[in-house]
C-alpha positions as CSV (number, residue, x, y, z in Angstrom):
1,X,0.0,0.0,0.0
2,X,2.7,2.4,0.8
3,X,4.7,1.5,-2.4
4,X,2.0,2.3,-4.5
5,X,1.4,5.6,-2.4
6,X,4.7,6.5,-3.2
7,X,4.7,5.8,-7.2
8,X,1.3,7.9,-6.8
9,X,2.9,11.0,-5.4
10,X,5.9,9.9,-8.1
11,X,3.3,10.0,-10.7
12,X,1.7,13.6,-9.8
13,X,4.8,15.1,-9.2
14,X,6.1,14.2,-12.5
15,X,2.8,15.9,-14.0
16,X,3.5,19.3,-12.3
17,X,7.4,19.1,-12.9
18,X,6.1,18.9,-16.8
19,X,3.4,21.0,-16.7
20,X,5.3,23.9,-15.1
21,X,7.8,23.6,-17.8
22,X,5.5,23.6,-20.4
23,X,3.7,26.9,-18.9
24,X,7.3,29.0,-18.6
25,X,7.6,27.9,-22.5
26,X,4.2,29.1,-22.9
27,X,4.4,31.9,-21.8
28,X,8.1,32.8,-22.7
29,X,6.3,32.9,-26.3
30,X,3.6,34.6,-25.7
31,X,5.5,36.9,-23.9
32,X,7.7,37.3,-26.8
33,X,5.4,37.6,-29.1
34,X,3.4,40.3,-27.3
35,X,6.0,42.5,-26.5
36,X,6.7,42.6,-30.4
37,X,3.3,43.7,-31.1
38,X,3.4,46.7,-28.4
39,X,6.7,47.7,-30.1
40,X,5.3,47.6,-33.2
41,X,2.6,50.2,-32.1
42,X,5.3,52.3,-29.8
43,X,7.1,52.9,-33.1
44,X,4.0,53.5,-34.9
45,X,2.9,56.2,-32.2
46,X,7.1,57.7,-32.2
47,X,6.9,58.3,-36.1
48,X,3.3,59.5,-35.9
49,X,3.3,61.8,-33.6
50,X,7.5,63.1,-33.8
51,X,7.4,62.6,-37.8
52,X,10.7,61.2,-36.8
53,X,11.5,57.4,-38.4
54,X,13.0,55.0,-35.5
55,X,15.7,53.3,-36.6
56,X,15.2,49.7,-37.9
57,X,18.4,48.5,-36.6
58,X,16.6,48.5,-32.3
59,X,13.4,48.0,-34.0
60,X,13.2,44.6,-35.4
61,X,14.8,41.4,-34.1
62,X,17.7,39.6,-36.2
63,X,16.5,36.6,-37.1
64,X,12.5,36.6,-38.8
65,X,10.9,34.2,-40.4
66,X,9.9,33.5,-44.4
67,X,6.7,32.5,-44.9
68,X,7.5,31.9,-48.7
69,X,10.3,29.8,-48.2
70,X,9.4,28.6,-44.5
71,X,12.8,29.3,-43.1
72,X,15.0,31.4,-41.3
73,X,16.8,34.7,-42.0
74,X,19.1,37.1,-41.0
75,X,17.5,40.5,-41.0
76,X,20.7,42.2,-40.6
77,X,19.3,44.0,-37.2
78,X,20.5,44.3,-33.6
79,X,17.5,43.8,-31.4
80,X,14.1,44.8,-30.9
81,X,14.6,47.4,-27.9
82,X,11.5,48.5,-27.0
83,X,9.9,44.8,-26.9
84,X,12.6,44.7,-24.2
85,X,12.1,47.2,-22.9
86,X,8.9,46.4,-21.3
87,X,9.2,43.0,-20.6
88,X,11.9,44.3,-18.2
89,X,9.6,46.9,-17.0
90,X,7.1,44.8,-16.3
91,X,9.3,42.0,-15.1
92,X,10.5,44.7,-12.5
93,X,6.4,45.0,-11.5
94,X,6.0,41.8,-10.9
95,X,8.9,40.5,-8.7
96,X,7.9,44.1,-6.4
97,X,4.4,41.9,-5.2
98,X,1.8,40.9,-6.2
99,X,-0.5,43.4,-4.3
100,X,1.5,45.9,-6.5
101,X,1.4,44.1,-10.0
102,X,-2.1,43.4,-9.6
103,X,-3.2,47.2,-9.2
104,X,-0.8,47.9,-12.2
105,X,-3.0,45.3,-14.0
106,X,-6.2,46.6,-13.6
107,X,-5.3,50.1,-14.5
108,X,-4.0,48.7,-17.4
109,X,-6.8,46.1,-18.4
110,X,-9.1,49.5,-18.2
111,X,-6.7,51.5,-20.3
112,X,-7.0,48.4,-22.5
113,X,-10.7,48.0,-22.5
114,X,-11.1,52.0,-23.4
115,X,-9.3,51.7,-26.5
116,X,-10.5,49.0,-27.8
117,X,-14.3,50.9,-27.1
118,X,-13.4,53.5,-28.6
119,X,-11.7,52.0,-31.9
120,X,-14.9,50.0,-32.4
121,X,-17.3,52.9,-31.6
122,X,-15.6,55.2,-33.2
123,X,-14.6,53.5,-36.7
124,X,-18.1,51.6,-37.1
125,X,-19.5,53.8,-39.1
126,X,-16.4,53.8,-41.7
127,X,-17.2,50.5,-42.2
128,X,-17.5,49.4,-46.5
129,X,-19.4,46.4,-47.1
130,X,-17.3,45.9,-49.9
131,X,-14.3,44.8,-48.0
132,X,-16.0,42.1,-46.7
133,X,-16.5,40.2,-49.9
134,X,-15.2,37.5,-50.8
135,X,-16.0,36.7,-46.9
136,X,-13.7,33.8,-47.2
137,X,-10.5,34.8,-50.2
138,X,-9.9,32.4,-52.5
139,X,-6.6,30.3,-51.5
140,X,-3.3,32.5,-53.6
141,X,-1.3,29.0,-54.2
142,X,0.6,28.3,-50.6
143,X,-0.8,26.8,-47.6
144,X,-0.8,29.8,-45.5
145,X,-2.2,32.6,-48.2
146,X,-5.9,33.0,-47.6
147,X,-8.6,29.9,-48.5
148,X,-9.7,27.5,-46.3
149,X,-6.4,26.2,-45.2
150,X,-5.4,30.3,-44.4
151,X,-8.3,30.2,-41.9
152,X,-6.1,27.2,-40.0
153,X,-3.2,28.6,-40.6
154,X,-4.6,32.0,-38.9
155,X,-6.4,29.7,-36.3
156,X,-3.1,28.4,-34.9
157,X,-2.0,32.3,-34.4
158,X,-5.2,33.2,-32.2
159,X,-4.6,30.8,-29.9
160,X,-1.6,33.7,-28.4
161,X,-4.6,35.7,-27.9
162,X,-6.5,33.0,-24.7
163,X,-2.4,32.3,-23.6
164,X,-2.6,33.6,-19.7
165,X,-6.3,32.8,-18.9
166,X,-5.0,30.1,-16.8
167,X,-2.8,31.9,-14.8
168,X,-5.8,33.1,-12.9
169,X,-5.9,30.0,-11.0
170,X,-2.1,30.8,-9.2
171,X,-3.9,33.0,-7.0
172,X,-6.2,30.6,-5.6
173,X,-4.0,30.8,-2.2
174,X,-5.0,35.1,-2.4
175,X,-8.7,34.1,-2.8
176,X,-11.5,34.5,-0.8
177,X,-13.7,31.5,-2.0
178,X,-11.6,30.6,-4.7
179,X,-14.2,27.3,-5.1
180,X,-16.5,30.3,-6.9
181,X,-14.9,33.2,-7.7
182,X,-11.6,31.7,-10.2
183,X,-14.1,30.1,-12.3
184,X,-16.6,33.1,-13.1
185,X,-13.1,35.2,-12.9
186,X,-11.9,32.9,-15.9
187,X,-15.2,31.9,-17.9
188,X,-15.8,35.5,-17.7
189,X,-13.1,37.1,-18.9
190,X,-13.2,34.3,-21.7
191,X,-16.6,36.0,-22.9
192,X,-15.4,39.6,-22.9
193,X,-12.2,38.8,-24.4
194,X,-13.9,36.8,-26.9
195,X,-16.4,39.4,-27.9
196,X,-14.2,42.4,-28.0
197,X,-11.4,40.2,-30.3
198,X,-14.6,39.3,-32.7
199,X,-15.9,43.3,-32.7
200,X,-12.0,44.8,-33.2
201,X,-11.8,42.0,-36.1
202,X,-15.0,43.0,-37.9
203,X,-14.4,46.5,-37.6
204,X,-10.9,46.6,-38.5
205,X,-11.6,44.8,-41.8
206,X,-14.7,46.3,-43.0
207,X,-12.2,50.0,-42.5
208,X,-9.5,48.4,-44.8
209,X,-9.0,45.4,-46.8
210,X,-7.6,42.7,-45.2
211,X,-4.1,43.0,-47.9
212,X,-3.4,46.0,-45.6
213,X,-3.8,44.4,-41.9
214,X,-0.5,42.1,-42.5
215,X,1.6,44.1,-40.0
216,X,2.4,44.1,-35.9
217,X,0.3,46.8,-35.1
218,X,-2.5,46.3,-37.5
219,X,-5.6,49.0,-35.6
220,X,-2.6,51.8,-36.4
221,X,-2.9,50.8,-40.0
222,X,-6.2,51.0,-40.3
223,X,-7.0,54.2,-37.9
């Protein structure tokens, strides 16, 4: 009885050892990934607002990825500093405590929320009917360019967008009734997420054609 005990506990704590691995992967690309987004639109903000072009050299990372040839390049940069930038920043946040990181959360999630309220509001009525047609473009010859297999393609990208949902549940220990509040904390932040992704999305292509969209900071583009 005790051996078995002990190749239980063996058993789970092999789970968790592979499970936490496979979260700090998980989120050292989303993380990654994000952070290039944001310093897509900083740059976008710097040259709109200065009229002054960043340099590509602290803009851009070194090594990208063809989607023609499916391989790797050199892109003859240095580093993308201000994706750096703030995963340092916030990194800083975070080891402080979390009664500190939680409050710089919130103010961002509303900061967040605004914008994306406002960008639908506001650019609804710019809308053409005509950029949604074909609904579903006609495949261009490679796997990943439009058609029915584009929609996979693209479906394997939004999965960065639900990445983090489940870190909600490592704060079940600074929960009051954790039993009922992590699960309407995550199942409802699934729904609003899910419903401002779809209203950004429809908006953003009825604006401009989707051929325009292909970029890191794709609401800049069409704003």
């Amino acid at each position: 009885m005790k051996i078995d005990f002990c190749f239980h506990l063996l058993n789970i704590e092999y789970l968790a050892w592979i499970i936490g691995w496979d979260l700090i992967l998980e989120y050292l690309l989303a993380a990654a990934t994000v952070a290039v987004g944001w310093s897509g639109y900083v740059v976008h903000f710097i040259q709109t607002v200065s009229k002054h072009n960043a340099t590509k050299l602290i803009v851009e990372a070194p090594v990208a990825w063809n989607e023609h040839t499916n391989e790797f390049y050199g892109t003859g940069k240095v580093f993308n500093l201000p994706a750096v930038v703030i995963v340092i920043v916030l990194t800083i946040i975070l080891l402080i405590g979390i009664g500190e990181s939680a409050k710089v959360n919130i103010v961002i999630v509303f900061i967040k929320i605004l914008v994306v309220l406002l960008f639908v509001f506001a650019c609804c009525g710019y809308t053409h009917r005509s950029n949604y047609t074909p609904f579903i473009p006609p495949n261009e010859g490679s796997f990943n360019k439009y058609g029915i297999t584009g929609m996979l393609h693209g479906a394997t990208v939004v999965f960065f967008a639900y990445i983090g949902f489940d870190s909600v549940t490592t704060t079940a220990q600074e929960t009051k009734n954790p039993q009922r509040t992590l699960p309407i904390g995550i199942i409802g932040s699934l729904i609003i997420s899910t419903v401002l992704y779809i209203a950004v999305c429809a908006v953003m292509v009825g604006v401009v054609p989707y051929q325009t969209l292909d970029s890191p900071n794709p609401i800049s583009e069409a704003m």
